[in-house]
Residue frames relative to the residue before (quaternion, step in Angstrom):
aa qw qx qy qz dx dy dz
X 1.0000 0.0000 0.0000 0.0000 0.00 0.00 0.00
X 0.3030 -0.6932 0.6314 0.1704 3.22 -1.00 0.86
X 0.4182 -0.6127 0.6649 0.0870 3.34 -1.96 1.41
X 0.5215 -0.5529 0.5677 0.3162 3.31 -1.03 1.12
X 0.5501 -0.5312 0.5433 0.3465 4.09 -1.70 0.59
X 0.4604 -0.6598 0.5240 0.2795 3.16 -1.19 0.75
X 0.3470 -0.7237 0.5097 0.3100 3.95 -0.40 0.26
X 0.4997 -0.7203 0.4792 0.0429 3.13 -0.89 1.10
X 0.4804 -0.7469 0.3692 0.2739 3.15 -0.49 1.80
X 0.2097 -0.6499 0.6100 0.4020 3.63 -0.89 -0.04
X 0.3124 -0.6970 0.6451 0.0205 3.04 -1.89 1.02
X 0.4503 -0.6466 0.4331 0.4376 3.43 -1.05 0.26
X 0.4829 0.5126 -0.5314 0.4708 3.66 0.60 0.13
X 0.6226 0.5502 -0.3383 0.4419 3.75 0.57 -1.10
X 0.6611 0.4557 -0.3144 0.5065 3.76 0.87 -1.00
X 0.4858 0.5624 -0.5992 0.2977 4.18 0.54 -0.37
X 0.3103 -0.7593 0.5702 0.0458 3.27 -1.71 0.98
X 0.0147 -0.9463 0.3229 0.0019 3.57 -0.08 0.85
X 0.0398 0.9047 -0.4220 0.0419 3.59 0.04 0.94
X 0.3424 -0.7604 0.5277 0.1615 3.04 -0.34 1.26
X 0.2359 -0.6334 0.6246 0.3911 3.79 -1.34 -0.05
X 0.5511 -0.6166 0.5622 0.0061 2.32 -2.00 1.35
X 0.6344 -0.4291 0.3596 0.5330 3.94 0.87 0.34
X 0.7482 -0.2402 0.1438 0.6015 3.93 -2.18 1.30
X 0.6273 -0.3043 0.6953 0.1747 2.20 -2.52 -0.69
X 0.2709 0.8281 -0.4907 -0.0025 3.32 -0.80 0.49
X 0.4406 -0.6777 0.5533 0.2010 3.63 -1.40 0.35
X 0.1181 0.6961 -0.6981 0.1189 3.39 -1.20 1.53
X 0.3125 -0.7527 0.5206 0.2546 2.92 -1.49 0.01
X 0.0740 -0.8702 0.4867 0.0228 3.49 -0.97 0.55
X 0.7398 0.0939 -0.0220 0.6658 3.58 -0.48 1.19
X 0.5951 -0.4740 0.4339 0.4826 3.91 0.51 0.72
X 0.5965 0.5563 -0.4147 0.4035 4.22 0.21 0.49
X 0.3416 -0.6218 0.6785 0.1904 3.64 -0.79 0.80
X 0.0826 -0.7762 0.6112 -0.1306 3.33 -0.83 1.50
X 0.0549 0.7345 -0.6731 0.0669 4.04 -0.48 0.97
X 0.4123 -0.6394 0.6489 0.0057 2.89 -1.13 2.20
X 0.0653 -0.7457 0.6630 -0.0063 3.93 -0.68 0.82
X 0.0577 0.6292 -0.7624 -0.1395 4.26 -0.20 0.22
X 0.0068 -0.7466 0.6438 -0.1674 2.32 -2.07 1.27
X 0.4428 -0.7377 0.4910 0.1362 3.98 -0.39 0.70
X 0.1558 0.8308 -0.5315 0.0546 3.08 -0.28 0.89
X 0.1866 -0.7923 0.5804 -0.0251 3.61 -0.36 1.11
X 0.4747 -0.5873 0.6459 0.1122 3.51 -1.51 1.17
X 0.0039 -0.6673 0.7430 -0.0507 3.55 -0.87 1.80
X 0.7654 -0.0782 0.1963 0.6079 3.85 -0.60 0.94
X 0.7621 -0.5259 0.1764 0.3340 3.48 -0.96 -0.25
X 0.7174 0.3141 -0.5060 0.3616 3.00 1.01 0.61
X 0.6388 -0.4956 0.3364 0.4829 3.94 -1.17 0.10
X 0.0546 0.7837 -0.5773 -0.2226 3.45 -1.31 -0.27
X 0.3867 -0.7910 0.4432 0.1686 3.66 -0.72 1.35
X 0.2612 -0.7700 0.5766 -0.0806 3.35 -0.84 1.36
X 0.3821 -0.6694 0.5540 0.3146 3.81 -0.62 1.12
X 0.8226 -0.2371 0.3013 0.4199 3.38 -1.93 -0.27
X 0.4886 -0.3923 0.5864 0.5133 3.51 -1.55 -0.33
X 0.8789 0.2949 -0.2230 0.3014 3.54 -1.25 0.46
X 0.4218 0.7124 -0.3102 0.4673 3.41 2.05 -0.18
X 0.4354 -0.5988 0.5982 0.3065 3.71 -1.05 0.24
X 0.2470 -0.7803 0.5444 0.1837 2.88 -0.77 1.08
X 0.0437 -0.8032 0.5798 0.1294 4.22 -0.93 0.48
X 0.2338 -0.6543 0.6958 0.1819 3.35 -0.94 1.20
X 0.1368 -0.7718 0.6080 0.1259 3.14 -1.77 0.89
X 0.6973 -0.5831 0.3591 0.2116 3.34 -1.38 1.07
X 0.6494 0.5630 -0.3825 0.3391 3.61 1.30 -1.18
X 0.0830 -0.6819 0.7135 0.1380 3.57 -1.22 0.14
X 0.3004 -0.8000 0.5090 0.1033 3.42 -1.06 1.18
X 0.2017 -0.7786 0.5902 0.0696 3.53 -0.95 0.41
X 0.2100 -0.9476 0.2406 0.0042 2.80 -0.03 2.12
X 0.3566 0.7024 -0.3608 0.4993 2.97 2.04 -0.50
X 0.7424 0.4162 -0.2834 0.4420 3.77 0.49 -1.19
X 0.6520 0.5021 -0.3936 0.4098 3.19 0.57 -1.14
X 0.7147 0.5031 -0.3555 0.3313 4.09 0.97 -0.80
X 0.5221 0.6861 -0.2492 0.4411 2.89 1.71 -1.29
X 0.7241 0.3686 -0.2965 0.5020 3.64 0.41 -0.86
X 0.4277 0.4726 -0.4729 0.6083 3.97 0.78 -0.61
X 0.7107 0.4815 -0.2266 0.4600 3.57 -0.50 -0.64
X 0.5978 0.3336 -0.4245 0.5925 3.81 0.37 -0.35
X 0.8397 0.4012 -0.1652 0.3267 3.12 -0.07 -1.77
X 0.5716 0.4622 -0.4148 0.5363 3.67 1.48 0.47
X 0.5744 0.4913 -0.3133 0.5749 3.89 1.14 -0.41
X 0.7328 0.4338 -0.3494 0.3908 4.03 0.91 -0.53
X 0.5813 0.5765 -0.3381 0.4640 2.91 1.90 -0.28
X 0.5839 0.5614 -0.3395 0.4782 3.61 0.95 -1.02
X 0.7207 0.4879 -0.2222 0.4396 3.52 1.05 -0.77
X 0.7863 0.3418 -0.2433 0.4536 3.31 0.93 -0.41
X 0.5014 0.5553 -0.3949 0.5331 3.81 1.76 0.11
X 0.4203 -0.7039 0.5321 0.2115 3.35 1.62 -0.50
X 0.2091 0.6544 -0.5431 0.4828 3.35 1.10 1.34
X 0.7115 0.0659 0.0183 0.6994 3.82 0.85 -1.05
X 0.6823 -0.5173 0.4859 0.1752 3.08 -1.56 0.92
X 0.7242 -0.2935 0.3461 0.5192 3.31 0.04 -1.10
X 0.8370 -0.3559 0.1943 0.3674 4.01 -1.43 0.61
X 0.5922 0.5475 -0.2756 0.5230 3.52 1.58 -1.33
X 0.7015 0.4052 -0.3564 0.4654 3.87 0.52 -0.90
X 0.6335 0.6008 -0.3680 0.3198 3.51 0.76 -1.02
X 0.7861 0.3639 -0.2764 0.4163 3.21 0.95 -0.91
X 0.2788 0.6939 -0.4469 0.4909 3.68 1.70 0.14
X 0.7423 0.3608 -0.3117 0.4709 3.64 0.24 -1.72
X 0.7208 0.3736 -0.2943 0.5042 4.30 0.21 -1.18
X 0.3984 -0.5791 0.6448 0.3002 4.18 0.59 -0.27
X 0.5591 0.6459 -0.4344 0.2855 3.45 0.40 0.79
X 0.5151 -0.6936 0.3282 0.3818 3.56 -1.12 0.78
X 0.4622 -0.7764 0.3739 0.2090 3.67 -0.86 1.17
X 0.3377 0.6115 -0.4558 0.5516 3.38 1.27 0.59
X 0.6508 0.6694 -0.0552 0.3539 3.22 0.65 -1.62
X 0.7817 0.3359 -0.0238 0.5248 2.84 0.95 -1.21
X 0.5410 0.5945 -0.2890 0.5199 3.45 1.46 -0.32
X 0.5736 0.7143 -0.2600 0.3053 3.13 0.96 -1.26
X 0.7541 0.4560 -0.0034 0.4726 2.94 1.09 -2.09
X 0.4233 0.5884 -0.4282 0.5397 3.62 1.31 -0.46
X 0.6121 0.5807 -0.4170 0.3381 3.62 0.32 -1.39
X 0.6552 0.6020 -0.2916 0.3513 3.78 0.87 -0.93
X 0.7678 0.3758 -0.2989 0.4240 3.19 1.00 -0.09
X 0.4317 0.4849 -0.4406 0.6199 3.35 1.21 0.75
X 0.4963 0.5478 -0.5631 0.3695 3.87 0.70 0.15
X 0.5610 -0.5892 0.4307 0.3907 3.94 -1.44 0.58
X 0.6608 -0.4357 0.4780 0.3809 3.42 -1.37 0.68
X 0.6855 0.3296 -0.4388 0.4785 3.89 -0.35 -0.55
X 0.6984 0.5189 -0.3789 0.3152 3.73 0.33 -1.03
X 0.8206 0.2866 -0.2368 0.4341 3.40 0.98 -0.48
X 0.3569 0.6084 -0.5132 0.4890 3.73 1.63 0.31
X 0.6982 0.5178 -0.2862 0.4032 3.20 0.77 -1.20
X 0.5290 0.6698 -0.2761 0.4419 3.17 1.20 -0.47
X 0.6820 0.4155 -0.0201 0.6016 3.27 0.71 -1.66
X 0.6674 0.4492 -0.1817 0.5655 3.62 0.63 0.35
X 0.2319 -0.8392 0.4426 0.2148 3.67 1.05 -0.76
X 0.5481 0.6481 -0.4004 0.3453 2.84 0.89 0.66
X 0.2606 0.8541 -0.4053 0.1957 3.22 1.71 0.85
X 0.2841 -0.6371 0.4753 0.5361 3.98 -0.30 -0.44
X 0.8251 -0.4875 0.1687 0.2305 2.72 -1.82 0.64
X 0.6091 0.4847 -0.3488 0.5219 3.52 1.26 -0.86
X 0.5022 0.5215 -0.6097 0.3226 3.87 0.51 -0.64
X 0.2059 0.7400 -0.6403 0.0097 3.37 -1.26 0.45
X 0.7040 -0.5548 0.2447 0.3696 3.48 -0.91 -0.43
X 0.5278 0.5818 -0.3629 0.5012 2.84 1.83 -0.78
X 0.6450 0.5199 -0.4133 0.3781 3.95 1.15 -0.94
X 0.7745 0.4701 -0.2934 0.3051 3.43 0.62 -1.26
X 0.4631 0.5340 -0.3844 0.5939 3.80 1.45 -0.03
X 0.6982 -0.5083 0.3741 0.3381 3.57 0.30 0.51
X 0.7438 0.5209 -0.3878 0.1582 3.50 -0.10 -1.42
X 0.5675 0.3392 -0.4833 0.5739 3.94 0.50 0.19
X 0.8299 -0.1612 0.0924 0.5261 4.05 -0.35 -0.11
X 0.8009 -0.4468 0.3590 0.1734 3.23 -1.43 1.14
X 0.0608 0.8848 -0.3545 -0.2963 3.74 0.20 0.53
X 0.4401 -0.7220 0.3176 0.4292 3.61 -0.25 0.65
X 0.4277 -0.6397 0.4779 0.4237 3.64 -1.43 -0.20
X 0.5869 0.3911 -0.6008 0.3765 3.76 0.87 -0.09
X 0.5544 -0.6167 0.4942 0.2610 3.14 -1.69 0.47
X 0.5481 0.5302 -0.4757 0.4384 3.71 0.93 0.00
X 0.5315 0.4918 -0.4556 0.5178 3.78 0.82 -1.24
X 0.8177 0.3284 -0.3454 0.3229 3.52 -0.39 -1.55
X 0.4417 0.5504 -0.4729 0.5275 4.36 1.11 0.34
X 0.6478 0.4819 -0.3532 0.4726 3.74 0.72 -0.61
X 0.8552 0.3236 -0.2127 0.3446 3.00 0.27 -1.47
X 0.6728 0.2957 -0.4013 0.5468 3.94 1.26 0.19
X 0.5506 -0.7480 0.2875 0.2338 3.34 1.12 0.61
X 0.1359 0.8730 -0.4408 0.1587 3.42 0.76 1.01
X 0.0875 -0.8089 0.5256 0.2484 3.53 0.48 0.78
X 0.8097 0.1146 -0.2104 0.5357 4.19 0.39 -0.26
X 0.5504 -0.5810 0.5962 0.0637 3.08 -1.63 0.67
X 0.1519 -0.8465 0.5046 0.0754 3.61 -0.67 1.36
X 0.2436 -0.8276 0.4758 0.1715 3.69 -0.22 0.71
């Protein structure tokens, strides 16, 4: 009598991802869409991926470091200011009724969309400074103002992106 194969544990070596390039870059179109084929290598560092240009490409390490909590947290305001402003939800108190969330909470995070454009490209970019964080930009270490110069002082932005 044959025994059924045992299944084979997965390992983290077993998880490595490997992509080879597949020849240049190029530009087609498809279905009326500009389409840019990019081969690329992507290799498994511990758990997370890391993307590697062609064989013969320069490689550039970049300096930013994102903060994903923020980066969701603000998606997330600016998806509740919508619901709020199509008039899907009344106002911050219902919103957090519909998600079961605390309305403090939920206020807090509204507040983010009254932050200045540059502060939050910069954001979305990583190129925030180091203290910006989420716990700062919810308010709880100092009040955040609504003009947008004060709130450049007070997370210290020494330039201004246009």
């Amino acid at each position: 009598m044959n025994s059924p194969e045992k299944p084979t544990r997965e390992t983290p070596a077993a998880r490595r991802v490997v992509v080879t390039p597949s020849g240049k870059p190029r530009d087609f179109e498809l279905d009326g869409r500009s389409v840019t084929f990019v081969p690329l290598a992507i290799k498994r560092r511990h758990s997370s991926k890391l993307i590697l240009p062609p064989a013969g490409e320069k490689f550039v390490r970049t300096t930013s470091t994102f903060d994903l909590p923020l980066i969701r947290t603000i998606g997330k305001a600016f998806y509740w200011q919508k619901l709020i402003d199509t008039g899907e939800v009344a106002n911050a108190t219902e919103l957090a009724r519909r998600f079961r969330l605390e309305p403090g909470w939920v206020s807090e995070v509204l507040r983010m969309t009254r932050l200045a454009p540059d502060i939050i490209r910069a954001v979305l970019d990583g190129r925030q400074p180091r203290h910006l964080n989420l716990h700062a930009l919810r308010g709880r270490q100092a009040e955040v103002p609504l003009d947008w110069d004060e709130q450049r002082k007070l997370f210290e932005f020494t330039s201004r992106t246009t």
